[in-house]
mmCIF file of the C-alpha atoms, coordinates in Angstrom:
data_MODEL
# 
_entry.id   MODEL 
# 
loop_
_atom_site.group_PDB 
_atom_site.id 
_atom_site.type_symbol 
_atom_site.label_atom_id 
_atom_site.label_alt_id 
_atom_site.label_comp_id 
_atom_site.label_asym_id 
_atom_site.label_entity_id 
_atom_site.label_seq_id 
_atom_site.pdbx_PDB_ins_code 
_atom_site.Cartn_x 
_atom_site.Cartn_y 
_atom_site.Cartn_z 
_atom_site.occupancy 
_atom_site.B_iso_or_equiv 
_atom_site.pdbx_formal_charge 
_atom_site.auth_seq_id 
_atom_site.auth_comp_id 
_atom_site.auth_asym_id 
_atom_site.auth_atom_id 
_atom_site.pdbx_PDB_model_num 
ATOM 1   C CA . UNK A 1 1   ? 19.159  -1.244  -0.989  1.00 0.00 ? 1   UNK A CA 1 
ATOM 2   C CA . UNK A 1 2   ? 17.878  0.115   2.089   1.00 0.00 ? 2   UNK A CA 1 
ATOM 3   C CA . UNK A 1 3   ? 17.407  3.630   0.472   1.00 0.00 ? 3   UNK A CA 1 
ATOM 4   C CA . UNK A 1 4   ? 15.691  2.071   -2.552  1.00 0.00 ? 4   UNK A CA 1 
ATOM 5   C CA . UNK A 1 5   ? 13.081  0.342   -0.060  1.00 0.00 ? 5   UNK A CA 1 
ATOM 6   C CA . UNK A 1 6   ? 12.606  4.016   1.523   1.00 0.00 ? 6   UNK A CA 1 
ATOM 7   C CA . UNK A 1 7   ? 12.543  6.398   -1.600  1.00 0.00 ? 7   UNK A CA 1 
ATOM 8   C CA . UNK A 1 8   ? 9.926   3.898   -3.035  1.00 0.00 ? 8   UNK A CA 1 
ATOM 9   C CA . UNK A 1 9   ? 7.578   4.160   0.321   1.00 0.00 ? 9   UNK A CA 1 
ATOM 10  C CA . UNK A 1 10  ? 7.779   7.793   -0.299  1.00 0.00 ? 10  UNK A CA 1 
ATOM 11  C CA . UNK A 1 11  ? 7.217   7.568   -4.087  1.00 0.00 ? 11  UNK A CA 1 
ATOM 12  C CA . UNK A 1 12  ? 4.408   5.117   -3.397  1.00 0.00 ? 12  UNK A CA 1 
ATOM 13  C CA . UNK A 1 13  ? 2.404   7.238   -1.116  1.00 0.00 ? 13  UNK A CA 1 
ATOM 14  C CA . UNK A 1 14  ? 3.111   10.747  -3.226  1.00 0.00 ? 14  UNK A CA 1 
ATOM 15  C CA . UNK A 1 15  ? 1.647   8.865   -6.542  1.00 0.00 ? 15  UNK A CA 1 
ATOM 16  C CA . UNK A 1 16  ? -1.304  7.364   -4.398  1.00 0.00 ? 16  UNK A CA 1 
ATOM 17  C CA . UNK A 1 17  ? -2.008  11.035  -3.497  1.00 0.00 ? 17  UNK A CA 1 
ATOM 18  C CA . UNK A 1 18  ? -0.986  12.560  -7.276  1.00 0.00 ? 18  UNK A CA 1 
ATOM 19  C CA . UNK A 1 19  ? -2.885  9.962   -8.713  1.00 0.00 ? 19  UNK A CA 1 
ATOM 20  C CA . UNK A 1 20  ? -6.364  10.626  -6.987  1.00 0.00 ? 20  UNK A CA 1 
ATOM 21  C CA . UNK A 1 21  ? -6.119  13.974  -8.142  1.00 0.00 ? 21  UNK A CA 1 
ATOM 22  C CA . UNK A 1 22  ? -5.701  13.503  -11.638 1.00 0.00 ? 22  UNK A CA 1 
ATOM 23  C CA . UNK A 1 23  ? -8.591  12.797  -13.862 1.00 0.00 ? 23  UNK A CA 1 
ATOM 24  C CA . UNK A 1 24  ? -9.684  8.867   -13.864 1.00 0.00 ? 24  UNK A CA 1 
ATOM 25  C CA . UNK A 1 25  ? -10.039 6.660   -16.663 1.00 0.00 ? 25  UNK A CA 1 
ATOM 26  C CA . UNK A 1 26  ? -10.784 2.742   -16.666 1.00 0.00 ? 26  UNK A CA 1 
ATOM 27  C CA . UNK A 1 27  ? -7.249  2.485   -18.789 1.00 0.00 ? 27  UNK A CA 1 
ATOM 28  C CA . UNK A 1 28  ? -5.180  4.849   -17.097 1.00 0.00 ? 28  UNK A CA 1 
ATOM 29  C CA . UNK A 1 29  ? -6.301  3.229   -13.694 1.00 0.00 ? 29  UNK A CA 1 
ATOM 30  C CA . UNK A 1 30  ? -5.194  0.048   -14.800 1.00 0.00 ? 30  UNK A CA 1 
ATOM 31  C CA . UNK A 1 31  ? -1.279  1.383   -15.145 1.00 0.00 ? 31  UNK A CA 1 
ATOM 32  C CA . UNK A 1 32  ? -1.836  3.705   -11.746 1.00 0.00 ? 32  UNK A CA 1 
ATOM 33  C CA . UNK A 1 33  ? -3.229  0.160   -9.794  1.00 0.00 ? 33  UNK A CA 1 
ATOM 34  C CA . UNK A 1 34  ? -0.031  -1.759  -11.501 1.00 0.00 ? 34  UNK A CA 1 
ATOM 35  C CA . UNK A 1 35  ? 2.577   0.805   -10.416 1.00 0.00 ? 35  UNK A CA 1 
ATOM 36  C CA . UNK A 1 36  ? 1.365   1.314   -6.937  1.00 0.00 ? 36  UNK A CA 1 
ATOM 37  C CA . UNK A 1 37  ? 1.141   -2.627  -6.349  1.00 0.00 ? 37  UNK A CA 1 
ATOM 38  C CA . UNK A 1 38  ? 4.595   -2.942  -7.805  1.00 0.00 ? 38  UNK A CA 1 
ATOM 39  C CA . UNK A 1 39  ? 5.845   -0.202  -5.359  1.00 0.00 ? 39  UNK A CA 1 
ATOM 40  C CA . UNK A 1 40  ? 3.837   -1.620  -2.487  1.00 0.00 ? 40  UNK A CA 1 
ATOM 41  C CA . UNK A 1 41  ? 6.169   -5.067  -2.884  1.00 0.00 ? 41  UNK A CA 1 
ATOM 42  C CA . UNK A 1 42  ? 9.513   -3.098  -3.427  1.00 0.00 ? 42  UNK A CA 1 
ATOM 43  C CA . UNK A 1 43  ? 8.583   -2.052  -0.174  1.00 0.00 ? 43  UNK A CA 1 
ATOM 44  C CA . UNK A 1 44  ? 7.805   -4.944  1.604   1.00 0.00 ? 44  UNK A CA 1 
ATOM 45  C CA . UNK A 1 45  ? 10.583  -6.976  0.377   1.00 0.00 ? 45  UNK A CA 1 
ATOM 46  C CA . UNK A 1 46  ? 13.332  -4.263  0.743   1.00 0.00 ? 46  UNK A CA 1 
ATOM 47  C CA . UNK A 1 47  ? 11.812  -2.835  3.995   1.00 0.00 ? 47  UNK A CA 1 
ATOM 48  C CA . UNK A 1 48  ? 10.825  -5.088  6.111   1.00 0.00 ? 48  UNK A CA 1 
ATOM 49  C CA . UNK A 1 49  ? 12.581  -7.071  8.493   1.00 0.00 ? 49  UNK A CA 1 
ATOM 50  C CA . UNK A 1 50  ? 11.073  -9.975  10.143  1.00 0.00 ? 50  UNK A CA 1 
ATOM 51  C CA . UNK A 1 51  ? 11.275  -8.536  13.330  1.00 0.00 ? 51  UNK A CA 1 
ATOM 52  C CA . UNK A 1 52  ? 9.211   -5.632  12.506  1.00 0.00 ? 52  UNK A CA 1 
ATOM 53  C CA . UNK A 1 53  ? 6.199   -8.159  10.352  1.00 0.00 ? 53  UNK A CA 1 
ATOM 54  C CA . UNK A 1 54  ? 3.743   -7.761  13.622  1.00 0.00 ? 54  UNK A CA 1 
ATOM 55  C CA . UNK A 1 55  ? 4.165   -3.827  13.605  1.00 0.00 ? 55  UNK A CA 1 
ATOM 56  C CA . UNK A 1 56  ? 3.925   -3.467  10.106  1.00 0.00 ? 56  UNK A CA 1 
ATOM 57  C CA . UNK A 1 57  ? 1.093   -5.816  9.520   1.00 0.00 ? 57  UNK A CA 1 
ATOM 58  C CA . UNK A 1 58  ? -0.512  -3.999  12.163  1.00 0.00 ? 58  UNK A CA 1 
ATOM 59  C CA . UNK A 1 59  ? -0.300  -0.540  10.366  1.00 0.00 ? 59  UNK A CA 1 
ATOM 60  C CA . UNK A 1 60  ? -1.693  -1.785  6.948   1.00 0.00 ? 60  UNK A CA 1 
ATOM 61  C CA . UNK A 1 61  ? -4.314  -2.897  9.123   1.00 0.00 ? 61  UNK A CA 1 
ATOM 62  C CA . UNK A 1 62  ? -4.663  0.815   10.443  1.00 0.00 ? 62  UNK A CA 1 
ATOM 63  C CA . UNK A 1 63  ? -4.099  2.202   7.160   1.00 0.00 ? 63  UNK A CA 1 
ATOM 64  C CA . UNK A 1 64  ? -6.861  -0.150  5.049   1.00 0.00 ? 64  UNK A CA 1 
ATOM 65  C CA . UNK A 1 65  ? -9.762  0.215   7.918   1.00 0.00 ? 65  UNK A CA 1 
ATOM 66  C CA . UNK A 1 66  ? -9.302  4.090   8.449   1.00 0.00 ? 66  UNK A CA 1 
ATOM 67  C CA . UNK A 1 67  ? -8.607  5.219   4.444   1.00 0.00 ? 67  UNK A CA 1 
ATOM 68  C CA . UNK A 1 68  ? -11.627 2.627   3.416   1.00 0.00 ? 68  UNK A CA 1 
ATOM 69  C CA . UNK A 1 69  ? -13.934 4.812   5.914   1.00 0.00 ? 69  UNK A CA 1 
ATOM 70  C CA . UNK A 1 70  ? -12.439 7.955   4.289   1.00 0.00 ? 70  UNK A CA 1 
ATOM 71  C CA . UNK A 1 71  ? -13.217 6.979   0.778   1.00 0.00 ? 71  UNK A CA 1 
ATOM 72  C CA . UNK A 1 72  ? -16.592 6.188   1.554   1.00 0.00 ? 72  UNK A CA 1 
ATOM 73  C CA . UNK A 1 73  ? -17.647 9.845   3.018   1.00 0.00 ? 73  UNK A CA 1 
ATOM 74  C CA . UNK A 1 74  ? -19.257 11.990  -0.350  1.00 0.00 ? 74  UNK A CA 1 
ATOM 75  C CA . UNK A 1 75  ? -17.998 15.242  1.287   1.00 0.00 ? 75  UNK A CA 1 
ATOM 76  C CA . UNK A 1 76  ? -14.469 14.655  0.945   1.00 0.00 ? 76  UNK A CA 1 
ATOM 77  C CA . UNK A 1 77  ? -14.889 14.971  -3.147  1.00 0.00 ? 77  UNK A CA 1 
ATOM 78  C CA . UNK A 1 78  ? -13.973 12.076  -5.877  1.00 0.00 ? 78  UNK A CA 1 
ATOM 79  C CA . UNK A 1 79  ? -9.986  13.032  -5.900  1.00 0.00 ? 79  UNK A CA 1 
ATOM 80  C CA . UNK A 1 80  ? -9.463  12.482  -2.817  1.00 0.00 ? 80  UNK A CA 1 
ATOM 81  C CA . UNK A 1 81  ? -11.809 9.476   -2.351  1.00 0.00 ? 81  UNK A CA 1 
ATOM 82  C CA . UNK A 1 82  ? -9.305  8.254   -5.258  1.00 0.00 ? 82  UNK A CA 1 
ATOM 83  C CA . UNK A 1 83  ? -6.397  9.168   -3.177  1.00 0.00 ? 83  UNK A CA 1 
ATOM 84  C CA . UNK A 1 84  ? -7.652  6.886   -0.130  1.00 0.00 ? 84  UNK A CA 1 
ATOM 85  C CA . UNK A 1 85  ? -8.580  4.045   -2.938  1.00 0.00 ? 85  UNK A CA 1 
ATOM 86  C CA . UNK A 1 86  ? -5.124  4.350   -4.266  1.00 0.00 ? 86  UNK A CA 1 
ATOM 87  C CA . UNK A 1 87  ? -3.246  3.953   -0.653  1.00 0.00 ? 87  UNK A CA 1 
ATOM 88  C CA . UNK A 1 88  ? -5.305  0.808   -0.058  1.00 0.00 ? 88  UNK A CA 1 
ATOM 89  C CA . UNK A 1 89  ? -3.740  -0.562  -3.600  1.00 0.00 ? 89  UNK A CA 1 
ATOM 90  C CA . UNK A 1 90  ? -0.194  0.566   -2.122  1.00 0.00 ? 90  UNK A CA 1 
ATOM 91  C CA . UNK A 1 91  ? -0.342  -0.905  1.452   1.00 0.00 ? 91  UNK A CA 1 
ATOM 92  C CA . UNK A 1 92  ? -2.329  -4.016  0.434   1.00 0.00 ? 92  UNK A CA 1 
ATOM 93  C CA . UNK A 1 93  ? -0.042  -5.879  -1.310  1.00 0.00 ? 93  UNK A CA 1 
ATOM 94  C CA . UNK A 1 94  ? 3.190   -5.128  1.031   1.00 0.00 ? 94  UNK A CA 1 
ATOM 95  C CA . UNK A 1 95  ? 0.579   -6.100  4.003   1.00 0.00 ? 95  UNK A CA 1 
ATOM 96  C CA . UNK A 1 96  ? -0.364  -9.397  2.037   1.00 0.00 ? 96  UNK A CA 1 
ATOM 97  C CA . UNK A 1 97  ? 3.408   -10.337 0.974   1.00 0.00 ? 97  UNK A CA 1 
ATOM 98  C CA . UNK A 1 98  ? 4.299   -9.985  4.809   1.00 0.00 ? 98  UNK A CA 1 
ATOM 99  C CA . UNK A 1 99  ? 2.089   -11.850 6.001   1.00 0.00 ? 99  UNK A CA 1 
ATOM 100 C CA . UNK A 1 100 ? 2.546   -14.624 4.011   1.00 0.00 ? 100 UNK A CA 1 
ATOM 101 C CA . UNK A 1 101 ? 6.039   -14.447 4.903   1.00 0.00 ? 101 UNK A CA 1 
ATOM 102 C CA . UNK A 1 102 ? 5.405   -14.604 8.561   1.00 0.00 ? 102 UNK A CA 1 
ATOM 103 C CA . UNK A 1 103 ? 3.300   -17.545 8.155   1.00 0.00 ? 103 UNK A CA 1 
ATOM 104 C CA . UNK A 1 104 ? 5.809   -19.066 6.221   1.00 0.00 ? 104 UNK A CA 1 
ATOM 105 C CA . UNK A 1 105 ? 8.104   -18.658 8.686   1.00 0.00 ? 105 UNK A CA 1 
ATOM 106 C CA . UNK A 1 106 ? 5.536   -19.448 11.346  1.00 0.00 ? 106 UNK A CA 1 
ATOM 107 C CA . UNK A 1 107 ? 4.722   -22.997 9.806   1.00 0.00 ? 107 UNK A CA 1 
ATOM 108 C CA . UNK A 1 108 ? 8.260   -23.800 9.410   1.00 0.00 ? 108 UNK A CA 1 
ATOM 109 C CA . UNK A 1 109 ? 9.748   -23.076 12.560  1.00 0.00 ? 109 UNK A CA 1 
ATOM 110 C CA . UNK A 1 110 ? 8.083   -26.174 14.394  1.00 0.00 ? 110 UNK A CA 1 
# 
């Protein structure tokens, strides 16, 4: 299981990359937002232990805040503005999931 939670942290972040490369459609971003928010919760479920939640909540944090910024400069060019867009679509959901987990856990421990 634990190589299943790595391969698809790899896979997630090659096809956020692949995909902003690739011409864009409103359809065929549909299926590209689907997969990578699929991936982004194989990731946080298989991943992520609860002793790691702070570090790795941390990091989405990191990784939303700087690769928003990125997609927002013109000079970079659209694919890899898409690239950055697509991360945020990977990390966000894993960040959300753990987080509600920890505040789960949070709420029920008193």
């Amino acid at each position: 299981m634990e190589n299943i939670g790595k391969w698809s942290f790899i896979l997630g972040i090659l096809l956020a990359l692949v995909f902003g490369l690739l011409p864009q459609t409103f359809a065929y971003q549909f299926y590209i937002n689907w997969t990578l928010v699929i991936l982004g919760l194989v990731v946080a479920i298989l991943n992520i232990r609860p002793e790691e939640s702070m570090f790795f909540l941390i990091a989405v944090i990191a990784i939303i805040l700087v690769t928003d910024v990125l997609s927002k400069v013109p000079s970079l060019g659209q694919p890899l503005q898409q690239a950055f867009e697509n991360t945020k679509v990977f990390v966000s959901p894993a960040g959300l999931l753990v987080a509600l987990k920890l505040v789960w856990d949070l709420a029920r421990s008193k």
